[in-house]
Every structure is written in C-alpha cells, then in structure tokens.
C-alpha positions, 0 to 999 in steps of 0.5 A, a space after each residue: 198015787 203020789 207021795 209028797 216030798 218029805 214023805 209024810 202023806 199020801 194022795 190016792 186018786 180014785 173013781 168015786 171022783 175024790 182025791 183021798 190024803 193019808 198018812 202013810 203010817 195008816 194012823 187017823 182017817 184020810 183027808 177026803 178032797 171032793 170037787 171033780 165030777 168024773 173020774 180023777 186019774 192023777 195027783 202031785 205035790 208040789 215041792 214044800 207039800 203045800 199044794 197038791 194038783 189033780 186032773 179029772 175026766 172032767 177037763 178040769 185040773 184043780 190044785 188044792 191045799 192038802 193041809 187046808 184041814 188037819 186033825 189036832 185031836 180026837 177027844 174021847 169020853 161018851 159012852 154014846 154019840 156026842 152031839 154037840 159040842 162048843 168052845 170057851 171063848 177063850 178057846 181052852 176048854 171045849 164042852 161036849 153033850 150027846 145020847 148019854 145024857 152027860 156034859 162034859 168040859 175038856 181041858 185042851 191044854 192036857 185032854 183031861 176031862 170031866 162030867 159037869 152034869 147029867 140030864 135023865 135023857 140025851 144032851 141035844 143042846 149045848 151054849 157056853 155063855 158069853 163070859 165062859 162062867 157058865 154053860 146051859 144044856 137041854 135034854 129030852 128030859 125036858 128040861 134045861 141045865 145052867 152048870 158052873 163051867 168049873 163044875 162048882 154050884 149045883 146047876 141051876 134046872 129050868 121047867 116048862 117044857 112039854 117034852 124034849 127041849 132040843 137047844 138053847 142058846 145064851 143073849 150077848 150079855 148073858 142074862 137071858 137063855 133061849 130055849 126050843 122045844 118039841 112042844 113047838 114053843 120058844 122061851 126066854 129065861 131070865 137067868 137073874 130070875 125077875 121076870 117069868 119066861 117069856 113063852 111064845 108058840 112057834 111052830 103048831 109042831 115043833 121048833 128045833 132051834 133057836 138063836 140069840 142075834 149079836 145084838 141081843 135084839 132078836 131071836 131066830 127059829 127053826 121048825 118042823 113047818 120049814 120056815 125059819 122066824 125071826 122074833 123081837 127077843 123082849 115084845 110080843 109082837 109078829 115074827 118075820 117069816 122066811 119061806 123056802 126048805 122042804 121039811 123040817 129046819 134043825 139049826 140056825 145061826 146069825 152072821 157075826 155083824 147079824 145081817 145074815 143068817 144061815 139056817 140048814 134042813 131036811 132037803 139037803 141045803 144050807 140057805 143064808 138070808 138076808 135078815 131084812 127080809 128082803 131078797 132072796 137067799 142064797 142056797 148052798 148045796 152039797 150035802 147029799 141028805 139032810 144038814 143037821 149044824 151049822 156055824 159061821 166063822 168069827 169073821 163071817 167069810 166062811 159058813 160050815 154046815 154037818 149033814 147025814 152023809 158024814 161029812 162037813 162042808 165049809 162054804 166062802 160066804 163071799 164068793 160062788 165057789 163050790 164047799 171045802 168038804 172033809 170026809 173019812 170020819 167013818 160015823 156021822 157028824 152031828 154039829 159044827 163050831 168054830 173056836 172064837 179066833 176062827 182057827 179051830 173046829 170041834 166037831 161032834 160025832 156019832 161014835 162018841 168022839 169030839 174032833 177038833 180042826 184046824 183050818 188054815 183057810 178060815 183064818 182071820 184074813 189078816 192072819 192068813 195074809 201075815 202067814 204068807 208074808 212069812 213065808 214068802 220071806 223065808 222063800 
C-alpha cells in the first residue's frame, strides 16, 4: 500500500496480479492497472505522482502513469443499460441509446440532458453524422431513426429491415447511412431520397456491424459466420473476404487513413487487418471473454476495444506492447468512442451510465510532446 505525495491517491497491490489507484475519499471507482503475471508485492510513487513503480512475483518491476485514464464524468439518465454512445465532432455534446429505447444528447459544458427519440425497442446503434446536424440510430424494432441532433424535426424513420437492425454508420459526406441488420442484410440509404437503398445479403445468418471507410468508398461488415467483408459502397460487385474469428463479429472500425481495419469477436480477440488483403492480421489478446466495441483513435496510434469481462483495453497500434486496461466499473462496458481530438473517451455501461475519460496517453502526439516540454520547464 503506499499513498502518493500530495496525498490524493492510493495504490493498493494485490495477488489477483493488479495494481488498484483509489481515491482516499473512497468516492468513484479505483484505477485497475493490470500487466504483472503473479503476485504484485509492492508500489511507490514517485514525488509529483506522475508515475507510480510496482514489482511483482514475476521478476519484473513496471513503472506506470497512474493518471494515464482519469474519470471527467459520469452521465446518468437511462432507466436501463446504455449501450452506445458517441461524440459530436465538435466534442460538446455526447449522444447515448440502450435497453430503454431512448436517444439522448448530453450537453457537456453542463450535464443537462435530453430525449431525441424513442424507438419501440432497444437502441443498438448510434452514428453522429459528420456535420454533427444529425444522428441515426437502430433498434430492434427494426427500423432506423434520423433525428435533428437539436431534437428539432420529427425524425426521419427508415423501413426494410426483417427484425432488429443492430448499427448504422454515417458516408464521410453524409449523404448516405449504412445500416446491419438480423436478417443478414447490408443497406445503404440515401438520406436525399433519389435512389432506392441499396440491399445486399451479407451473412446467411446475421450481420452485427457495419462501417463507412474515410473515403466513403467502401463499406466493412461483421457477422455471425466470423468473417469481416468488405463492399464497394455504390456497385454490386464481389466483397473481400477475411477469415480468421471463432464466432460471431460484433463490430468494425477503419483506421484514420483507412489502410486498417480492426474488427472485435465472440473468441475474445481484436484483430487489425490490412485492407488490401494481403498479410496476415495482427491479433490482440486481452479480453478474457467476448469483445463487444471497438474504435481507433484520431491519430490511428491507439485501437480500444470493451468486452464481457467489464473492462476496456487500449492497445498501441505501432508497437507489440501489452494493452492499457481500465477496470473497476463494477458493470459491463458495452462500447468505446474517442472524441475527435483523441483526449476523451465515452464509454457506455450496463448500469445505465455514460462515462467519459480522459487519456493522456492517447493524445495526438504533438500534444503529448508540447505537455512535456512544459513541464519539462517548469522543472
């Protein structure tokens, strides 16, 4: 046990082999720091608190910044598990959906929030388009919602699917909205209303997920068979096929400059391939059970990842080092986004709460530079 310097935290060390941060006050959930194999028998921090050192059973002695995640705000309003939630681009407001059937826009700047919508069954999906004007949801009631993210019109409500439609997912220019449902098809919308949607049969089962690529050119799936596809968004032609989970994929995400993508799985992995479909993808383990999000950061160094085991873990894109994993919320955590400068987190949880992070690590790297170099001189 050892108490930082200025008295604000303390690390308790433990044999389950994690470091745990608390707030002496016992207010919030503790900072779970998970890394060593065995036993972790000590923890010190060092004299500003920005770095804490533990030693472990398993020879090794790890230093760590205990402040690499830190909690800016728990958002309550659902009556029911939240499961998505996401950011404007302009990072002021987050939306949120989940069991409860409802969207909701938070307003960051005071807490205070709003209901956009209902659907008549759970929110699954949620996609802020890129202007920030709108937001499109989809609920097992099978249908999927367009609202004025001002919670002015009345939304604009799109049919076809056979059963639940689990995600959609805004084109870069925002005209078009891609949709997944449980009926194993992909659609694409046109928002403007000139041409019909666009239907293709994606899975035999059911797909779970679907992605715009930065370009707009192409559209990734995940489904039930264990493979992610990707499809030329506009023509009907043949999708790339890349093989490789055990089970069903629930999400996908494209890398910023959208020559990755990572997609996340029933068997417990996070898998980033190249999309070019050639080589092999990279796997990331961690998760001790199904992953259920996952996101890259704005800058593509960091991919994050929410699972069954109530943790999220945020892996270095660029280097083979083991995840930054943030435990102790005490429910699941049901998805991951980062806000569009990359210095915030939403996460959405099954006790109904939205939580926001901050990551210092993920920064832009010339943010994270400039930080040092300040205090560097202050030192």
């Amino acid at each position: 046990m050892a108490f930082s310097h200025d008295g604000h935290w303390l690390a308790t060390t433990s044999d389950d082999s994690t470091i745990r941060v608390w707030s002496p006050t016992g207010a919030g959930d503790p900072l779970v720091l998970r890394g060593h194999e065995r036993v972790v028998w000590g923890a010190a921090f060092n004299a500003d608190g920005t770095r804490l050192v533990s030693a472990g059973d398993d020879g090794t002695v790890r230093v760590w910044d205990p402040r690499g995640m830190g909690l800016v705000s728990v958002l309550r309003g659902h009556e029911r598990e939240a499961w998505v939630a996401a950011f404007d681009p302009g990072g002021r407001r987050v939306f949120s959906g989940g069991v409860d059937g409802t969207v909701r826009s938070w307003d960051l700047s005071d807490r205070s929030h709003r209901v956009l919508n209902r659907h008549d069954g759970k929110v699954a999906g949620l996609a802020v388009s890129p202007d920030g004007k709108r937001v499109a949801s989809a609920g097992t009631d099978g249908t999927i919602q367009v609202a004025d993210a001002d919670g002015g019109a009345k939304p604009m409500v799109l049919r076809g699917h056979e059963g639940e439609a689990w995600n959609a997912a805004f084109s870069p220019d925002g005209r078009w909205l891609v949709s997944a449902g449980h009926d194993g098809t992909l659609r694409v919308w046109d928002l403007t209303g000139t041409v019909p949607p666009l239907v293709r049969r994606a899975d035999t089962i059911q797909i779970r997920y679907a992605a715009f690529s930065p370009d707009g050119r192409h559209v990734a799936t995940g489904g039930q068979d264990g493979t992610v596809r990707m499809w030329d968004a506009h023509r009907d032609l043949p999708p790339l096929i890349l093989r490789g989970h055990q089970g069903l994929v629930w999400a996908v995400a494209f890398s910023p400059d959208g020559r990755r993508l990572a997609s996340a799985g029933t068997d417990g992995t996070v898998r980033i391939w190249p999309t070019s479909g050639r080589g092999t993808p990279v796997v990331l383990r961690g998760h001790q059970n199904m992953v259920w999000s996952v996101a890259f950061s704005p800058d593509g160094r960091w991919v994050a990842g929410t699972g069954h085991d109530g943790t999220a873990r945020l892996w270095r894109t660029d280097a083979a080092t083991p995840p930054v994993t943030v435990g102790g919320f005490a429910t699941t955590v049901e998805g991951i986004e980062f806000s569009r400068d990359g210095k915030l987190l939403a996460t959405a949880h099954g006790d109904g709460t939205v939580r926001l992070w901050r990551c210092t690590a993920c920064e832009p790297i010339n943010d994270l530079l400039a930080r040092v170099d300040r205090r560097l001189a202050r030192e």
